[in-house]
C-alpha positions as CSV (number, residue, x, y, z in Angstrom):
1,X,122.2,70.9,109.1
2,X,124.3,71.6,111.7
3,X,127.6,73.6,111.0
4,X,131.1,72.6,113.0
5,X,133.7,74.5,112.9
6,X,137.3,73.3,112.7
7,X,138.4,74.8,115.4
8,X,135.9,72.5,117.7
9,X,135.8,69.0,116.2
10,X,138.8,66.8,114.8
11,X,136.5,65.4,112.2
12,X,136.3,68.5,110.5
13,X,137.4,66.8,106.6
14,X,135.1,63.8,107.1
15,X,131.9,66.7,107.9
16,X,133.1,68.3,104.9
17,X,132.8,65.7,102.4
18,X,129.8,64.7,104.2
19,X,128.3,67.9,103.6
20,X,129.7,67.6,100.5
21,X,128.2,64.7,99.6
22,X,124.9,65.4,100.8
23,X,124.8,69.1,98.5
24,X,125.8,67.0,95.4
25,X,122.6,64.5,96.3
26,X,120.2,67.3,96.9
27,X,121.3,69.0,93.4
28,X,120.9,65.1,91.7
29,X,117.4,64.4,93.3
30,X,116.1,68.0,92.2
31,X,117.2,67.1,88.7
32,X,115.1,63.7,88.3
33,X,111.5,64.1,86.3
34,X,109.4,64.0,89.2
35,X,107.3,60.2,88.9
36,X,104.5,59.8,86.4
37,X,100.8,59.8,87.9
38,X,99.1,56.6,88.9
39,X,97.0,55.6,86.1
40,X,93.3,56.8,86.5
41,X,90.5,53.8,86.7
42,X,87.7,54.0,84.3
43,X,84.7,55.5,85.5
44,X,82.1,53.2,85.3
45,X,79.5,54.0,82.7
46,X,75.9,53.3,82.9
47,X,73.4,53.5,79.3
48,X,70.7,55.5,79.8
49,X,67.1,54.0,78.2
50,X,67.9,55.3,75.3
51,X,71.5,53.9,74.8
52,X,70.1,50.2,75.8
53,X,67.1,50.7,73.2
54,X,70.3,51.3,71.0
55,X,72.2,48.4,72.5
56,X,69.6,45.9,72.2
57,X,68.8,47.5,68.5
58,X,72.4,46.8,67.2
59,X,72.4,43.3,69.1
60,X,69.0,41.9,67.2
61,X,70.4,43.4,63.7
62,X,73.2,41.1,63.7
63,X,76.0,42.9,65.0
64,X,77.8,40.6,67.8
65,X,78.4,41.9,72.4
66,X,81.9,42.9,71.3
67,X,81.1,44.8,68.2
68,X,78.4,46.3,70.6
69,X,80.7,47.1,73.3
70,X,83.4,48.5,71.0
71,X,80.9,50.6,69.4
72,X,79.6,52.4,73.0
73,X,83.4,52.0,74.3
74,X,82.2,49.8,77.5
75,X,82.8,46.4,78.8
76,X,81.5,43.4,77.2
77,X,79.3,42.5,80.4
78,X,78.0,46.0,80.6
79,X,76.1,45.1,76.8
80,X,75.3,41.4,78.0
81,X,73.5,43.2,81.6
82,X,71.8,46.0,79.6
83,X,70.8,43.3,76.6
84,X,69.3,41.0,80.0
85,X,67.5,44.1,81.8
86,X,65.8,44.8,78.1
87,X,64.6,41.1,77.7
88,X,66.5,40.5,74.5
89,X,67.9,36.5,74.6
90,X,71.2,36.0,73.4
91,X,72.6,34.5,70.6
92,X,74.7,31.7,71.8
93,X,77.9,30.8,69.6
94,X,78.2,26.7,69.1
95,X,76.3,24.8,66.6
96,X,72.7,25.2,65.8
97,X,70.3,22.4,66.1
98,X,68.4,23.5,62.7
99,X,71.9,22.5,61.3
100,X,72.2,19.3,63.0
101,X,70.7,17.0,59.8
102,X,73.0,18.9,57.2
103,X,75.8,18.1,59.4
104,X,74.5,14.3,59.9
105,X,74.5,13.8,56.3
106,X,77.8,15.3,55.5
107,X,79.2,13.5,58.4
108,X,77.6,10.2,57.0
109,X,79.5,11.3,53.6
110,X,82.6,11.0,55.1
111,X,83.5,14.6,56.6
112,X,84.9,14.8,60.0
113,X,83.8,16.0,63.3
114,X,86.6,18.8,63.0
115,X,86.4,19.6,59.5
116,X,82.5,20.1,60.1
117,X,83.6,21.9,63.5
118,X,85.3,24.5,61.3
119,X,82.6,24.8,58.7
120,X,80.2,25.6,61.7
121,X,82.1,27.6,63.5
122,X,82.3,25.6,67.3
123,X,84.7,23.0,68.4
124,X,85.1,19.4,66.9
125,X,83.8,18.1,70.2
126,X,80.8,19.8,70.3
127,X,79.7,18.8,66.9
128,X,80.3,15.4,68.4
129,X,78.1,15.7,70.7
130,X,75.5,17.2,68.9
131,X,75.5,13.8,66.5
132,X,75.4,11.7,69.5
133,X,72.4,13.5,71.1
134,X,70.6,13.5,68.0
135,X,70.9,9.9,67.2
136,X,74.2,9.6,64.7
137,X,76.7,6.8,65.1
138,X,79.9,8.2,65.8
139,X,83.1,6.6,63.8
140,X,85.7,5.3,65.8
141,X,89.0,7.1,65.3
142,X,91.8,6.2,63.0
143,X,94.0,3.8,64.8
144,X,91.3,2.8,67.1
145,X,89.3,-0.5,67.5
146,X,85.7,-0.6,68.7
């Protein structure tokens, strides 16, 4: 900062607030918390054998990827890639085609394609179309002609 004295500068007030003003500024900025650190990525963690004997273990027991993954504290995909690199085939979710003729049969009783939907656990639409591959006449809807 350069320092002006009166005696050579008529703007000798206005330097003075402005020097003012910038003390007071230097004094507020040393007072802010200083900004919080970026947020770290996660390291990337890779099972050893062991861990994707365990994975695969877990996974043919029953237990489902995300109750897998929560269990190690990785990603989803990293149990799906370790589950694929040990062989193991995965369970798809949707409706089974071993329960396709209880589902016929209930549907021919009167159920719906969404009510069985929920008792099976996939969408009314693929019900559906499990019925239609497998041979089953499909209702029309209410308040539809065919």
């Amino acid at each position: 900062m350069v320092a002006l004295t009166a005696q050579l500068s008529k703007l000798s007030d206005k330097l003075a607030s402005l020097e003012q003003r910038t003390n007071q500024l230097l004094q507020e900025s040393s007072a802010c918390p200083p900004p919080p650190p970026a947020p770290r990525r996660k390291q990337q963690r890779r099972f050893t054998a062991e861990e994707m004997a365990q994975v695969a273990e877990r996974y043919l027991a029953g237990l489902s990827i995300n109750q897998v993954a929560r269990k190690f504290g990785v990603h989803r995909n990293t149990v799906v890639r370790s589950l694929a690199a040990c062989g193991v085939a995965r369970r798809l979710a949707g409706f089974r085609q071993e329960d396709v003729a209880e589902a016929a049969a209930l549907y021919d009783a009167g159920w719906s394609v969404a009510r069985l939907g929920e008792k099976y656990g996939c969408a009314a639409e693929t019900v559906r179309t499990s019925l239609i591959k497998h041979g089953v006449r499909i209702r029309p809807r209410k308040g539809r002609s065919t």
